[in-house]
C-alpha positions in Angstrom: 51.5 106.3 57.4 50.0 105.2 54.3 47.0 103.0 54.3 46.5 100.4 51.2 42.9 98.2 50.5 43.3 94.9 49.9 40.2 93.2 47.8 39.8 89.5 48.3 39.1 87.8 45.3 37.5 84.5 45.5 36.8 82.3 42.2 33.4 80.5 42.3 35.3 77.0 41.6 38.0 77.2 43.7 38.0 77.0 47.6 40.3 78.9 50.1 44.0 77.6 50.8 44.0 75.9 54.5 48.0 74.4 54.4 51.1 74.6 52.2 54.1 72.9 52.4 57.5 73.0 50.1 58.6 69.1 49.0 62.2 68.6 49.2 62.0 68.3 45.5 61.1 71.9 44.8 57.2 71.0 44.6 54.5 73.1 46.7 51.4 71.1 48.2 48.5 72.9 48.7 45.6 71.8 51.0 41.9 72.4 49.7 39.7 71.2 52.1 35.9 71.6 51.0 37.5 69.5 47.7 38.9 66.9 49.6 42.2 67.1 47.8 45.6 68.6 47.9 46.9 70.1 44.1 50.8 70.0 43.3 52.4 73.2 41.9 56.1 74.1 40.9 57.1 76.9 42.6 56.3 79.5 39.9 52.8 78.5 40.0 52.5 75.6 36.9 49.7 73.0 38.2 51.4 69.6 38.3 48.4 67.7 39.3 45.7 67.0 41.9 45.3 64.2 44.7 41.7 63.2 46.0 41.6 61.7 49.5 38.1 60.9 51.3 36.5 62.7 48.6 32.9 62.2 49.9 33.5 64.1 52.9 31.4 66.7 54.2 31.1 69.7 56.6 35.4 70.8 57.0 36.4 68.7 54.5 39.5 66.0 54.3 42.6 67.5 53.5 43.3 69.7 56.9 47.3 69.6 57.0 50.2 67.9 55.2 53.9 66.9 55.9 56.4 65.3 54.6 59.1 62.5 56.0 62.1 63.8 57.6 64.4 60.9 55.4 66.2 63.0 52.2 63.6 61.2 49.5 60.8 62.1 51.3 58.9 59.1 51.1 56.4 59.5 53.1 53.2 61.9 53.2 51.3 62.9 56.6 48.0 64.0 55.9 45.7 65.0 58.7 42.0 64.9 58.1 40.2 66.8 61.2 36.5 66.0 60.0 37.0 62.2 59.9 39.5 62.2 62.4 42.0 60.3 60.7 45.8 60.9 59.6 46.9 59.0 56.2 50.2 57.8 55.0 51.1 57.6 51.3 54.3 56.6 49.4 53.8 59.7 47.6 51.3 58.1 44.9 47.9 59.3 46.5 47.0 55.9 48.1 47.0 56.0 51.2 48.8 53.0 52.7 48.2 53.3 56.8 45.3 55.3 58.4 45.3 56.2 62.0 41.8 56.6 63.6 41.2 59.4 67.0 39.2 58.4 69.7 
């Protein structure tokens, strides 16, 4: 059995991956929590753009895991935020249209 090292590299400006899903529309969402956002990417790795949400959150950060509507369009974004205890709806744009508050 061969064995094989793995390094992890880690840019100073860039935090760890914590969710990704695949859009219906061929676009990946990626969740960075300690920036409070989630970046957009084609699938061959071209940056599309970025989406704040709660960006003056501390500790775990906002953006903890994302979904998408189960209607063709995919209207709808789920976005669970753990540290604020909160899940946010948007029409897709980046506002957040309904907020639903734990406890």
């Amino acid at each position: 059995m061969q064995s094989t090292e793995f390094q992890l590299y880690q840019c100073p400006d860039r935090s760890p991956v914590h969710c990704v899903a695949l859009s219906n529309d061929d676009l990946l969402y990626v969740c960075d929590r300690q920036s409070d956002r989630v970046q957009i990417f084609k699938p061959d790795g071209t940056f599309i753009k970025e989406v704040f949400f709660a960006k003056n959150t501390l500790a775990s950060g906002s953006t903890w895991e994302i979904a998408f509507s189960r209607d063709p369009e995919q209207r709808f974004i789920y976005l669970t935020d753990g540290q604020n205890e909160v899940v946010a709806i948007t029409a897709g744009t980046g506002q957040s249209i309904i907020f639903f508050r734990g406890k």
